[in-house]
C-alpha positions as CSV (number, residue, x, y, z in Angstrom):
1,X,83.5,105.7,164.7
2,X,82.8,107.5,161.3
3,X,84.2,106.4,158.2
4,X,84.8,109.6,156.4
5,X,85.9,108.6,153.1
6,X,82.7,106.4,152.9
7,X,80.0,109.3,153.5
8,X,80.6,110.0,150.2
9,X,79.0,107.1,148.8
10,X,77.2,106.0,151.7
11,X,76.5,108.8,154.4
12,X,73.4,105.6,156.7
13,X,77.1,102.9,156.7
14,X,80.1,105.5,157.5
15,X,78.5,106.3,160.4
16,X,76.6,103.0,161.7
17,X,78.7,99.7,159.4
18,X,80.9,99.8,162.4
19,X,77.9,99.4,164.9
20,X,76.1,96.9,162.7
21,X,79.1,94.9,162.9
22,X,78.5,94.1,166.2
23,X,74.8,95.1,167.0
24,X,73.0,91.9,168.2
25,X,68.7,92.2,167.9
26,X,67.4,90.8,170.9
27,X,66.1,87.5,170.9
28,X,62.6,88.7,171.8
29,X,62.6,91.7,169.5
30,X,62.6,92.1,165.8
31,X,65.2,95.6,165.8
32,X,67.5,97.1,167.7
33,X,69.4,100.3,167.3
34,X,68.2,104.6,167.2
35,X,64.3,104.3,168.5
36,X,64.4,100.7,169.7
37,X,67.4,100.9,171.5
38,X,66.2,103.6,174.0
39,X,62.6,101.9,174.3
40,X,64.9,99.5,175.3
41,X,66.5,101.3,178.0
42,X,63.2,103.0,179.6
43,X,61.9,98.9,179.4
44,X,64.6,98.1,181.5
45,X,64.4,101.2,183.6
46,X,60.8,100.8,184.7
47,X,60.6,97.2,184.6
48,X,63.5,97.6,187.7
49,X,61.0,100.4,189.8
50,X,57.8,98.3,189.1
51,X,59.9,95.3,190.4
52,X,60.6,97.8,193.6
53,X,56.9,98.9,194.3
54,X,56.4,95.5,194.0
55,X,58.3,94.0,196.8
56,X,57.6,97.2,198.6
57,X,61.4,98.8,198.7
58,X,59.2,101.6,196.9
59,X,56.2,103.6,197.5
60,X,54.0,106.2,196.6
61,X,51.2,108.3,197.3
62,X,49.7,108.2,193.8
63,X,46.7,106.6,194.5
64,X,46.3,105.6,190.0
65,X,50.1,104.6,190.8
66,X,49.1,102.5,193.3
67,X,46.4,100.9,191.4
68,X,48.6,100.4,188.5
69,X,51.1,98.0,190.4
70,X,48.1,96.1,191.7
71,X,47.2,95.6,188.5
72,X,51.1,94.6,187.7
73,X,51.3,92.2,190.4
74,X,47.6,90.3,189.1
75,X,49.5,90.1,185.7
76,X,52.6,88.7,187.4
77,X,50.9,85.9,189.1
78,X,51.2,83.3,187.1
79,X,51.1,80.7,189.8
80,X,47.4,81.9,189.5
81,X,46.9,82.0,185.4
82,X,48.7,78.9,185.5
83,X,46.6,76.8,187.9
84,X,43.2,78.6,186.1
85,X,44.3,77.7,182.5
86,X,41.4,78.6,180.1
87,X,38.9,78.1,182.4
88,X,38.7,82.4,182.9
89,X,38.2,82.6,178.8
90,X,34.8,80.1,179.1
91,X,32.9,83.6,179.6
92,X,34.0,84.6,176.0
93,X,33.7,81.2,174.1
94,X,30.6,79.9,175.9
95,X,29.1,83.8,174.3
96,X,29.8,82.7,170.8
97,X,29.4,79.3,170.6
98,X,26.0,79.2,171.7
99,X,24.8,81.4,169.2
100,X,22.5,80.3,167.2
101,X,22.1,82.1,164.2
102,X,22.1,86.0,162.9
103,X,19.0,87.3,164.6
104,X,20.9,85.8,167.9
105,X,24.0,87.2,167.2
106,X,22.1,90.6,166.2
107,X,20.6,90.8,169.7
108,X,23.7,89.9,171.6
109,X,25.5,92.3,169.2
110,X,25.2,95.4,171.9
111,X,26.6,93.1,174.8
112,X,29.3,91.1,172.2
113,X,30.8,94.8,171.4
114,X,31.6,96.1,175.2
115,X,32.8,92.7,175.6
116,X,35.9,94.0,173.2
117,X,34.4,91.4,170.9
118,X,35.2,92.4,167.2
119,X,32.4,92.7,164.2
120,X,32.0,92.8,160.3
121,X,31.3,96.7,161.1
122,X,33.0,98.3,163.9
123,X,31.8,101.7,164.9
124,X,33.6,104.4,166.5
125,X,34.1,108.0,167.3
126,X,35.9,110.6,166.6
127,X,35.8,114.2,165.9
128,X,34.1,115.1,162.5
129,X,37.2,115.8,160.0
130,X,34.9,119.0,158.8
131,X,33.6,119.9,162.3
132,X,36.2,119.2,164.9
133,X,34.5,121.0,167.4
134,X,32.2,118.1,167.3
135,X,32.1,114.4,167.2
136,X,30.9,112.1,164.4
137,X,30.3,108.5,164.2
138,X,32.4,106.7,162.0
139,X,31.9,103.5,160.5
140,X,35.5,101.3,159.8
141,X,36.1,97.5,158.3
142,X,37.6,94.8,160.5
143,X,41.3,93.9,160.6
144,X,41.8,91.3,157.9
145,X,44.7,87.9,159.4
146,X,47.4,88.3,156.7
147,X,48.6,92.0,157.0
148,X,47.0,93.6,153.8
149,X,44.9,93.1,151.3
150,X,47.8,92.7,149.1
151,X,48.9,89.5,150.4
152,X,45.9,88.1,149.3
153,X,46.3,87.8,146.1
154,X,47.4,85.4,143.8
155,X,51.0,83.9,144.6
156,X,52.3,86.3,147.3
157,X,55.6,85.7,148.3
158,X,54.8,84.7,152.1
159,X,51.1,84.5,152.4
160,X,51.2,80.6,152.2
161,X,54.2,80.7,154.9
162,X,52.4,83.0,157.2
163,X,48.6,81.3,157.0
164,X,50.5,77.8,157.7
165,X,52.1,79.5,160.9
166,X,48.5,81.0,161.6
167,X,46.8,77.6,160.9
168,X,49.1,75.6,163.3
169,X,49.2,78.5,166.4
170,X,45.4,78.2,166.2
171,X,44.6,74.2,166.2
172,X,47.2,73.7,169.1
173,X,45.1,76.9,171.2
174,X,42.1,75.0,170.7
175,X,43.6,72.0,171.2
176,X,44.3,73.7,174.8
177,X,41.0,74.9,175.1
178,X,39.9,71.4,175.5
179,X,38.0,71.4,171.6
180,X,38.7,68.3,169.9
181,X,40.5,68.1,166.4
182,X,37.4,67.8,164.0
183,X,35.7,70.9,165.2
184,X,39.1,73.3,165.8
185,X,39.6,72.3,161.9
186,X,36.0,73.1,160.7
187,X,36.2,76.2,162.9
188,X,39.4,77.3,161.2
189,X,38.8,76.8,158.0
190,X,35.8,78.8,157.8
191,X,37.1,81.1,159.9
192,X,39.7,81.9,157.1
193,X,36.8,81.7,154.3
194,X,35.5,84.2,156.2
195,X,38.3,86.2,156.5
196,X,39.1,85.6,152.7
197,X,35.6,87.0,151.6
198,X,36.8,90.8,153.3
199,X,39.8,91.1,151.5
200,X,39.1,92.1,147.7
201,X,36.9,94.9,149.2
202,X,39.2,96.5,151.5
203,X,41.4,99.4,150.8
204,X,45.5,98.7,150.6
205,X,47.7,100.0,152.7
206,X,48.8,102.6,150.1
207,X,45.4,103.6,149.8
208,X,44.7,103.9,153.0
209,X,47.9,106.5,152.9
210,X,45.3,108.8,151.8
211,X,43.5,109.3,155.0
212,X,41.6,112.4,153.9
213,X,39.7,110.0,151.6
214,X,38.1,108.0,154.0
215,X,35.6,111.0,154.7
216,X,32.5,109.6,153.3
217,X,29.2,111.1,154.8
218,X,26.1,108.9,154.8
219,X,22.5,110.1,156.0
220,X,21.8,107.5,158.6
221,X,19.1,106.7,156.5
222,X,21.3,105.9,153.7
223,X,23.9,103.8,156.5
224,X,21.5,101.4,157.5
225,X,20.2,100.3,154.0
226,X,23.9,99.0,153.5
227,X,22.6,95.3,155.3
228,X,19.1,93.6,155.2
229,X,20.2,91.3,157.4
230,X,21.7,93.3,160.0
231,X,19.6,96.0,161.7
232,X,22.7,98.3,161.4
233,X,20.5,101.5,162.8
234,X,19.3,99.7,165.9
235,X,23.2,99.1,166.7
236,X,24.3,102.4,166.2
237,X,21.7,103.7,168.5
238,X,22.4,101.3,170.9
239,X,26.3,102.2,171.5
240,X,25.4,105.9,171.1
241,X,22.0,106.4,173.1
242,X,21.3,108.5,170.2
243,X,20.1,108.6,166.8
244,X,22.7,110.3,164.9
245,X,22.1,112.2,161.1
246,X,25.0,110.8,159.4
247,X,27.5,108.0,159.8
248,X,31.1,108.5,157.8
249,X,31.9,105.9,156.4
250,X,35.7,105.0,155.8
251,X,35.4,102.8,152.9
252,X,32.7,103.0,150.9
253,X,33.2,100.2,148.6
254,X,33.4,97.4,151.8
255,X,30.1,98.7,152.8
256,X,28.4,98.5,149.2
257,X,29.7,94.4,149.6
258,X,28.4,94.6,153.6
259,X,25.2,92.7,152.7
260,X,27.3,89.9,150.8
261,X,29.6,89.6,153.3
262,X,27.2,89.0,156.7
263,X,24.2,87.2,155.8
264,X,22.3,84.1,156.8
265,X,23.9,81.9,154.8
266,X,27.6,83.4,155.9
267,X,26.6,83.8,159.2
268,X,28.3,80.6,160.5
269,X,31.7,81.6,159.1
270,X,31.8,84.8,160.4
271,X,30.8,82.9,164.1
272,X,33.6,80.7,163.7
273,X,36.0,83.7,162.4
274,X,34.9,85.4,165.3
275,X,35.5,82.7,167.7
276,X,39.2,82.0,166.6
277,X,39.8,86.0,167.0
278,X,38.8,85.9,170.4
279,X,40.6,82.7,171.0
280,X,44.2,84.6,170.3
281,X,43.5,87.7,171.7
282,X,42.4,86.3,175.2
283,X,45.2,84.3,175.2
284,X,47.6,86.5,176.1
285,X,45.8,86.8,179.1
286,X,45.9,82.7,180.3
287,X,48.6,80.7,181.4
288,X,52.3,81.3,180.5
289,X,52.4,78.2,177.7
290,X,49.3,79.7,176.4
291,X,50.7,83.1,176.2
292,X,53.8,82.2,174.4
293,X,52.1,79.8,171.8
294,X,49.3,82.4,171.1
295,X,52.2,84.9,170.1
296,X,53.4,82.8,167.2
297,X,52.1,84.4,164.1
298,X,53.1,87.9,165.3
299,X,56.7,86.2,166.1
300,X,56.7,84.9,162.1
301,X,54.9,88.4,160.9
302,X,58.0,90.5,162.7
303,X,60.9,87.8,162.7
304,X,61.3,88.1,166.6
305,X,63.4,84.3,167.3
306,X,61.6,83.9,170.7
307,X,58.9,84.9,172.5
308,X,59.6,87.8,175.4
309,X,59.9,86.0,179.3
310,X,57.1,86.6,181.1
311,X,58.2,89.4,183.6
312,X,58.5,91.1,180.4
313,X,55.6,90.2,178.9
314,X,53.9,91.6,182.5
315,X,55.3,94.6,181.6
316,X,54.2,95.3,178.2
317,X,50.4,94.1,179.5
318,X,50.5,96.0,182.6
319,X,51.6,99.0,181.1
320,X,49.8,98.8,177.7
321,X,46.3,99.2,180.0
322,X,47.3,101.8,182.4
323,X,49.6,103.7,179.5
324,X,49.1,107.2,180.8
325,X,49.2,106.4,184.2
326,X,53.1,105.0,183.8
327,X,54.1,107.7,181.6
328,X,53.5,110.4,183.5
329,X,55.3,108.4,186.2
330,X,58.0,108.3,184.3
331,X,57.9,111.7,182.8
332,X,57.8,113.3,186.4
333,X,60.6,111.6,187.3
334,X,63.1,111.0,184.4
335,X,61.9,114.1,182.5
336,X,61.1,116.8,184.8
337,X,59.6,120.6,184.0
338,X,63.4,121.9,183.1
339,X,63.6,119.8,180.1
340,X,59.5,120.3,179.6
341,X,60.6,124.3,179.1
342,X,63.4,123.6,177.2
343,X,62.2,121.1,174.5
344,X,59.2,123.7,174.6
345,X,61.6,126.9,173.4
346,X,62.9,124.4,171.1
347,X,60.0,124.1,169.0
348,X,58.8,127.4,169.1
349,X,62.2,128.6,167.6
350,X,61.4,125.8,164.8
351,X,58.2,127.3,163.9
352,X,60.1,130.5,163.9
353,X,62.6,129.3,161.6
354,X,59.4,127.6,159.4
355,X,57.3,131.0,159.3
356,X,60.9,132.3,158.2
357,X,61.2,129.7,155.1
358,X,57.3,130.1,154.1
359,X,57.8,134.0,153.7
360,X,60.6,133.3,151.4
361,X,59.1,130.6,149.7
362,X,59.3,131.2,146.1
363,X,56.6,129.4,144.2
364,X,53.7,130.2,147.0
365,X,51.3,132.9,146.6
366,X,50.9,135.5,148.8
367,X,47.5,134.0,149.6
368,X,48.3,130.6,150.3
369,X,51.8,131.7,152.3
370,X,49.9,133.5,154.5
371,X,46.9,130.9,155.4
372,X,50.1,128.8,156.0
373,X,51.3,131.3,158.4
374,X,48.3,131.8,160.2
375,X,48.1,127.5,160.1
376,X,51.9,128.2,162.0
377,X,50.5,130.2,164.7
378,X,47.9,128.4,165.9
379,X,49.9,125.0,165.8
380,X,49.3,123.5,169.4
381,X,52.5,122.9,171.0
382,X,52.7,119.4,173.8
383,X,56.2,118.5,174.8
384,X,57.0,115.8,177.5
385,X,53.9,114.6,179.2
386,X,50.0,115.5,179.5
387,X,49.6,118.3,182.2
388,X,46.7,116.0,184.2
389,X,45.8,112.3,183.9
390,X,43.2,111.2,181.1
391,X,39.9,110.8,183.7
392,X,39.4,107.2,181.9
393,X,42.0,106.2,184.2
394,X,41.0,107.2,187.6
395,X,37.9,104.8,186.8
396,X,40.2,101.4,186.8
397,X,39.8,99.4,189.7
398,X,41.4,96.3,190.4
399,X,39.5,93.5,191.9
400,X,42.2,91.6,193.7
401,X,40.0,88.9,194.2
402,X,39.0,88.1,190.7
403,X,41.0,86.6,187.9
404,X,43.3,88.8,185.5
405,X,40.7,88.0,182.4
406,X,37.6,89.2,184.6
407,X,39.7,92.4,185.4
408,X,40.7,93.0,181.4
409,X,37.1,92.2,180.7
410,X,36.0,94.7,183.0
411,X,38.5,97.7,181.8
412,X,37.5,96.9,178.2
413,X,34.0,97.6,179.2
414,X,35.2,100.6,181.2
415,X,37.3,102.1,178.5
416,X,34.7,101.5,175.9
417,X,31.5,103.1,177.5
418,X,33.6,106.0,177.7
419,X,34.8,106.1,173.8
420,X,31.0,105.8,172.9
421,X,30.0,108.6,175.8
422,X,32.0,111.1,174.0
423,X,29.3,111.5,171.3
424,X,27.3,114.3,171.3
425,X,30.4,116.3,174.3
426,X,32.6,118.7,173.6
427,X,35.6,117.5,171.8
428,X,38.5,117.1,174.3
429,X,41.5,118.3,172.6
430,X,43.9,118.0,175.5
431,X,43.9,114.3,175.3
432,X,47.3,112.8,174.6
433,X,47.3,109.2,171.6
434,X,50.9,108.5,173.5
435,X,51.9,108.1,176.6
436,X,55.3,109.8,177.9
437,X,57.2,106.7,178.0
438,X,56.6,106.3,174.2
439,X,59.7,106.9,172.2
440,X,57.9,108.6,169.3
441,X,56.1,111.7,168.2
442,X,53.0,112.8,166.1
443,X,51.2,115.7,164.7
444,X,47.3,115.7,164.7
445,X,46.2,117.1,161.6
446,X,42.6,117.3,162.9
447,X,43.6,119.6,166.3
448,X,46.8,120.8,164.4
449,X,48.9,120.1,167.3
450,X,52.4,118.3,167.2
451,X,53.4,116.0,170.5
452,X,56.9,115.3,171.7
453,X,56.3,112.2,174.5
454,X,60.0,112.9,177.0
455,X,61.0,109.5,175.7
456,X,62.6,110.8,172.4
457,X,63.9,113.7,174.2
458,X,67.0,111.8,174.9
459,X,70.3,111.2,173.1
460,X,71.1,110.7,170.5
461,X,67.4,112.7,169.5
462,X,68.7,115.1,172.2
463,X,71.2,116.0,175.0
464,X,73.0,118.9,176.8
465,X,75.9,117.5,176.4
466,X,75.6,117.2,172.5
467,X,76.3,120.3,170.4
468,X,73.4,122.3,169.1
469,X,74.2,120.9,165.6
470,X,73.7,117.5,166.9
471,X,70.9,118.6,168.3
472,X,69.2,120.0,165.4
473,X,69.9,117.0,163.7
474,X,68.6,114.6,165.6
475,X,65.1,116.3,167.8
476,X,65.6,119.6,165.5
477,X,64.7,117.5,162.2
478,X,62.1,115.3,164.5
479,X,60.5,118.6,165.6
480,X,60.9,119.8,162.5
481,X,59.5,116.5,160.6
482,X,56.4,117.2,162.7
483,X,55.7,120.4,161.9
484,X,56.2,119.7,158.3
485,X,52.9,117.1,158.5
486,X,50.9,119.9,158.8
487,X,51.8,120.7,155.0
488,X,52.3,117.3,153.5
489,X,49.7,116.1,150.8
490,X,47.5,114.8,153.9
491,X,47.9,117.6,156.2
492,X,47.8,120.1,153.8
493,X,44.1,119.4,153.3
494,X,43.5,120.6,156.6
495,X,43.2,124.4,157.9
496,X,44.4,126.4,161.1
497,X,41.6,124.7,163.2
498,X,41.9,120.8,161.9
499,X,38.6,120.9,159.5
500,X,39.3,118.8,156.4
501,X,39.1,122.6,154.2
502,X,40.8,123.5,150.7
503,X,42.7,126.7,151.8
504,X,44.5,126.6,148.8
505,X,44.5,128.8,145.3
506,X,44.2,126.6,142.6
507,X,47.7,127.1,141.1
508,X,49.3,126.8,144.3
509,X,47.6,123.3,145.1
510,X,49.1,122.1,141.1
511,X,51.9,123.3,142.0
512,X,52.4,121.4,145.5
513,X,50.9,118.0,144.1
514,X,53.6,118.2,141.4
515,X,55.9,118.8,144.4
516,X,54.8,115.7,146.0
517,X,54.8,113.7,142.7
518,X,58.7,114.4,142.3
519,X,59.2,112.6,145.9
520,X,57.2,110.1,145.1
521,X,59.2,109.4,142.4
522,X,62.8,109.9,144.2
523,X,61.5,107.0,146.5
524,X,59.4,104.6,143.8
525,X,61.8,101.5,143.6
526,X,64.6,102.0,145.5
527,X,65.7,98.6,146.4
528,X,66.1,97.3,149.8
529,X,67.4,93.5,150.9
530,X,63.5,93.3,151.5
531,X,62.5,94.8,148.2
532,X,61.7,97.8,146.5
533,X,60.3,100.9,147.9
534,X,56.4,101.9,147.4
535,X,57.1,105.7,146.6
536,X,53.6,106.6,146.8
537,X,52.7,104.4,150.3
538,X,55.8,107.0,152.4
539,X,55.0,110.0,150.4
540,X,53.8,111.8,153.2
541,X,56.7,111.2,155.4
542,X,59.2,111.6,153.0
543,X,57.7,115.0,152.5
544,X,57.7,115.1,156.5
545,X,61.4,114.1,156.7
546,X,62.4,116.5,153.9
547,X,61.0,119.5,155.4
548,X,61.9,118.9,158.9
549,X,65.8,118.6,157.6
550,X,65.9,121.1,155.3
551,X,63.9,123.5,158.6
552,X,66.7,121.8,161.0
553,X,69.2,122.9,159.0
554,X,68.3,126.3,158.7
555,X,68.1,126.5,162.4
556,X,71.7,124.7,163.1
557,X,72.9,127.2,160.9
558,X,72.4,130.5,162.7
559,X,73.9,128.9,165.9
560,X,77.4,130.5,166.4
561,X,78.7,126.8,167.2
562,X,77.5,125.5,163.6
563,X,78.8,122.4,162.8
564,X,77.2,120.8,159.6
565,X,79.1,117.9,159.7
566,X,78.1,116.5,163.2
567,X,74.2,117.9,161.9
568,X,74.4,115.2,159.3
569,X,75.9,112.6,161.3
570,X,73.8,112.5,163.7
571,X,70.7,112.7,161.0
572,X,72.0,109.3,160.0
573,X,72.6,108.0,163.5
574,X,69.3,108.5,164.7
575,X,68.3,106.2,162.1
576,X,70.4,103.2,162.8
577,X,68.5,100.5,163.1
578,X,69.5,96.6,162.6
579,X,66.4,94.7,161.9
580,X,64.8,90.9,160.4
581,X,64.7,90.9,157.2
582,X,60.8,89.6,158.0
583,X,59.9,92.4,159.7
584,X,61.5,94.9,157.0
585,X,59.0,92.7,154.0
586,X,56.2,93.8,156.3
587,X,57.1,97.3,156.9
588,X,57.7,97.2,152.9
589,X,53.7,96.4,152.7
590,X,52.2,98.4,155.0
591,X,54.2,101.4,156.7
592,X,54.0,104.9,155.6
593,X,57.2,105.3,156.7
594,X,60.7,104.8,154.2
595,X,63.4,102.2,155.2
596,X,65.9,103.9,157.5
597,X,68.8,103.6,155.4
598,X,66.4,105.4,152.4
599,X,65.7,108.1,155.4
600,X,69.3,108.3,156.3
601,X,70.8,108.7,152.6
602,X,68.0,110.3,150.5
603,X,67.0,113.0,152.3
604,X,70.5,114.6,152.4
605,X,70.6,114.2,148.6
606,X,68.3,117.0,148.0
607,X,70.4,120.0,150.2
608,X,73.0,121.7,148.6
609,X,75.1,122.3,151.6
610,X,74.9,118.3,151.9
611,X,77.3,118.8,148.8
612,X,79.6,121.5,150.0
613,X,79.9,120.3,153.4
614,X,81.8,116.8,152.3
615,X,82.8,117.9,149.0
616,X,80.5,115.6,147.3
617,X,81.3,115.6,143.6
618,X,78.9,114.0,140.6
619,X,81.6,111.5,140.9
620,X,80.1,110.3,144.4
621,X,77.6,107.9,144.9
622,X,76.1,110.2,147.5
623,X,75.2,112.7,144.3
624,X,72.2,113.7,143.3
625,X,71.9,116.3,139.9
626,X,70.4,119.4,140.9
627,X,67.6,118.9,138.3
628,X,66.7,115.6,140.3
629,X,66.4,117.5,144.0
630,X,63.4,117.6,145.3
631,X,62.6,120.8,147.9
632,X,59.3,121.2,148.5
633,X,59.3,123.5,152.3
C-alpha cells in the first residue's frame, strides 16, 4: 500500500514503511526484500527439484545435469563428512606445515597454487585492458582478514569486535583439527602480524573504485626484480608455460613493499597466515559442526543471527561449483526463448531511446556524440542465459568413491589449469561472469557487452502482467543502468571495442568529470543509520543509476499507457530492502554501490517530471533546487 501524502517527503518509505513493518530477515540471511527476496524464491525453487533428482521422482538426460546432482548428493552426505571429520583436510595442512623455509615454499609454490592455495602475489589472466583481443598476465595483492584497509587503522569502530570474533572462530577450528592450544595461538598471532604487514600498502576500497588505474605495465624484466627472495619469473613461467613480455601490475605501490613483505625473516608468518587461510576455507567442506563454526566471522561481518542448515548450505556449495551448469537448467525451464526475445527487444529499444538522448545532448561535441554512438552500436547484447555451456564444465567428474574435499581439490585443479591455459588463445568473449540463476546484471567495459541473467527478469524488475510504466521502472532503469556504465567515469575510458582508449576531445572529457564531480557531491555524506555515504566510492553507479532512470523514463513516456506515477513507484520498490545494520557498516566500507534508500530517493530528485508528476513543491522534503540537479546522460 502506498502512502501518497508521504512521497512527498519520502518517495523509498510511502511505498515500502508498510512492508518494513512486517518484513522479517531470515535468520540465515543478512536482507530481505527487492533482489534478496526473489534469490530467495529461485533458492527454494531449485533446492525442491534438486531434492527430486535426488530421490529419483526426476530425471534427465543432461549428462552435466547429471553430474551436477552427483556432485549434490557427495555434498549432502554428511553421514560421510561427519564420520571423516578433518581427516580429508590432512592433504592441505600436512603441505604447509612441513615446509621448511622460503626456498621450500618457493619450490612447492607451482603445486601450493593449483592446490587453490593462496600467495603474497597471486597471478592471473585476463584480457589486456588495451588489447582485448589478447590476454595479459596480471599480477593482484592478496585478500587482507578485516574487510579493507580502512579498518586497519587506528581506532576503527569494529575492527577490535571483528578480529576477536576472527581470533575465537580460528583457535576452536584448530582446536578440531587436533593442534593443541600453544601452537593454534602462536600460529594465529603471526598469522595476523602477517596479515597486518599487507595492509598500509594496499589500495582502499574507494580507490580501487577506479579500476582503470590498476593498469600498470611492467617489462617482465622489470616484474621480477620486485622480490630477491622470491624467484617471481620462475613462477610466472611455470603457471603460464611461457615467458611472457610484460606483467600488469594492479597495485604498484604493494609491489614496491613485495620484498619487505615475503622474506626470510617473514617467511614463518606468512606460513602460519597461510595455514589459518586454508584452515577456514577447507572447512566448509568437513563435518557439519565444522562447517557452521568456520562460518562465524562472515556471520559477524554480514549480521546473519544463524548459520544456514545444511541442506541449504548443500545448495549454495553444490551450485556455487557447477554455477553454469544449474543456471542454464533453470533458465531452460523457468525462463524459456519467449521471454529470451522479449527481454532482448527490450533492450534494443533502450539503446534506441539512448542513441536518441546522446544526439540531443547539449554539452557533447559532435565528435565525442558520435564515438558515443558508434560505442552504442556495437554494445553486445546477452539476455537470459549463455547459448552453450562454458567447456570448463563438461571436464567435472565426480569420483563417487572419494571424499567431497578430494573432489573440490580436484575441480580447483581442473578449473585452474584452464584459467592459466587461456594465455597466449583467443579471447573468448562469449563467456558469461553469472550464471542464469543469478538475480543481478553487469556490463563488461572491456567487451562492451551488458548481461541480463533470467533471474532479474521477474516481478517486480519485470512482468506481463505489470504495465509498461512499471516495467520501465523496474528492468527499463536496470537495462538502462547498464547501458549507462558504458559512459560512467570508468566506462567511459573505454572505446567501441573494450580497449582502455581516450576517445574523448579535451573539453568534452572537463566537462564530463565536472559532471561526475556534481554526483559525487549530491551523495558525499548523506547519512544513513550506518553512517554517512562515501560520494566518491558509488560514483560510478550513481552515474549508472541516474542515466538508466532518466533513459527509462524517456522510454515509459512514449508508451500510449504512460503512467509516471506507477514508473516511480516501482523505481522505489525495486529497491526495498530490509537489512542488519552490520551488514549496511560493511557495504558503507566497501561497496560501489549507494544505500537503497539513497538509490530510491535521490535519483528522482534530479528529473523534473519527478516534480510535476506529484506536485512536489520547494516546500517538500522530496525537493531538490534546479541549480542542485545533477543530469549527466
Amino acid at each position: 500500500m502506498v502512502n501518497n501524502e508521504l512521497i512527498k517527503d519520502d518517495l523509498y518509505m510511502a511505498v515500502n514503511g508498510d512492508w518494513l513493518k512486517t518484513a522479517k530477515i531470515p535468520a540465515d540471511k543478512a536482507a530481505t526484500g527487492g533482489f534478496y527476496d526473489l534469490a530467495d524464491d529461485i533458492e527454494k525453487t531449485l533446492m525442491e527439484d534438486f531434492a527430486n533428482f535426488m530421490t529419483g521422482e526426476a530425471i534427465s538426460d543432461d549428462k552435466y545435469l547429471n553430474e551436477f546432482i552427483k556432485y549434490y548428493r557427495l555434498v549432502s552426505n554428511f553421514e560421510k563428512r561427519n564420520a571423516d571429520g578433518f581427516k580429508p583436510a590432512k592433504q592441505y595442512f600436512d603441505k604447509i606445515t612441513s615446509l621448511k623455509d622460503i626456498n621450500d615454499w618457493q619450490e612447492k609454490l607451482y603445486d601450493l597454487t593449483m592446490m587453490g592455495l593462496p600467495n603474497p602475489f597471486p597471478l592471473y589472466v585476463e584480457p589486456d585492458m588495451k588489447d582485448t583481443q589478447h590476454y595479459a598476465l596480471y599480477a593482484s595483492v592478496p585478500s587482507l582478514i578485516l574487510p579493507d584497509k580502512t579498518y586497519y587503522e587506528e581506532n576503527h569502530p569494529q575492527a577490535e569486535a571483528l578480529l576477536s570474533v576472527y581470533r575465537q572462530m580460528v583457535l576452536a577450528l584448530f582446536e578440531r583439527a587436533g593442534y593443541d592450544n600453544n601452537f593454534a595461538q602462536a600460529t594465529l598471532e603471526k598469522a595476523l602480524a602477517f596479515d597486518k604487514s599487507l595492509a598500509p600498502v594496499q589500495k582502499d576500497s574507494t580507490e580501487r573504485a577506479d579500476y582503470a588505474k590498476s593498469y600498470n605495465k611492467y617489462s617482465f624484466e622489470d616484474y621480477t626484480a620486485f622480490s630477491k627472495s622470491v624467484d617471481l619469473g620462475a613462477f610466472a613461467k611455470k603457471l603460464i608455460g611461457q615467458t611472457p613480455d610484460q606483467v600488469n601490475v594492479d597495485e604498484p605501490k604493494y609491489y614496491e613493499a613485495l620484498e619487505t613483505l615475503i622474506n626470510p625473516d617473514t617467511f614463518e608468518n606468512f606460513k602460519s597466515w597461510l595455514l589459518v587461510k586454508t584452515l577456514i576455507s577447507v572447512s566448509t567442506l568437513l563435518d557439519d559442526d565444522t562447517r557452521v563454526l568456520a562460518g562465524t566471522y562472515s556471520r559477524a561481518l554480514s549480521g546473519s543471527k544463524e548459520a544456514m542448515k545444511a541442506q541449504k548450505a548443500v545448495f549454495y556449495l553444490a551450485t556455487g561449483q557447477f554455477s553454469q551448469v544449474v543456471g542454464l537448467y533453470y533458465a531452460h525451464k523457468y525462463f524459456g526463448a519467449k521471454a529470451k526475445a522479449d527481454v532482448h527487444h527490450m533492450v534494443e529499444k533502450m539503446i534506441d531511446v539512448y542513441k536518441n538522448r546522446l544526439a540531443s545532448n547539449d554539452w557533447l561535441s559532435d565528435d565525442t556524440r558520435q564515438k558515443a554512438i558508434v560505442k552504442l552500436n556495437t554494445l553486445g547484447i546477452n539476455v537470459g542465459y549463455p547459448d552453450k555451456l562454458d567447456p570448463l564444465y563438461t571436464k567435472f567428474v565426480v569420483d563417487e568413491d572419494a571424499d567431497l574435499v578430494t573432489n573440490d581439490l580436484n575441480f580447483t585443479q581442473i578449473s585452474l589449469k584452464e584459467h592459466y591455459d587461456r594465455w597466449g588463445k583467443d579471447v573468448d568473449r562469449s563467456r558469461w561472469e553469472m550464471p542464469a540463476h543469478m538475480v543481478n546484471a553487469y556490463y563488461n567495459p572491456s567487451f562492451n557487452i551488458i548481461v541480463f541473467p533470467a533471474a532479474i527478469l521477474q516481478a517486480p524488475f519485470y512482468s506481463l502482467d505489470q504495465s509498461s510504466s512499471e516495467n520501465f521502472g523496474g528492468i527499463g532503469a536496470v537495462i538502462a543502468h547498464e547501458i549507462s556504465h558504458a559512459f560512467d567515469n570508468n566506462g567511459a575510458q573505454f572505446d567501441e571495442f573494450g580497449n582502455l582508449h581516450n576517445w574523448w576531445t579535451d573539453e568534452d572529457l572537463k566537462h564530463f568529470q565536472g559532471l561526475a564531480q556534481d554526483m559525487i557531491a549530491e551523495f558525499d555524506g548523506l547519512e544513513t543509520e550506518a553512517g554517512k555515504v562515501n560520494g566518491k566510492l558509488v560514483v560510478s553507479e550513481n552515474i549508472a543509476d541516474a542515466g538508466g532512470l532518466s533513459c527509462a523514463l524517456e522510454a515509459a513516456k512514449s508508451e500510449p499507457d504512460v503512467d509516471l506515477k506507477a514508473f516511480f513507484i516501482n523505481w522505489a520498490c525495486i529497491w526495498r530492502m530490509k537489512s542488519s545494520i552490520e551488514r549496511q557498516k560493511l557495504l558503507l566500507s566497501i561497496d560501489v554501490h549507494a544505500p537503497h534508500v539513497s538509490r530510491a530517493n535521490v535519483q528522482p530528485k534530479n528529473l523534473a517530471d519527478f516534480y510535476t508528476t506529484f506536485e512536489i513543491t520547494s516546500d517538500d522534503k522530496m525537493y531538490l533546487a534546479p541549480e542542485k540537479r545533477v543530469n549527466i546522460w
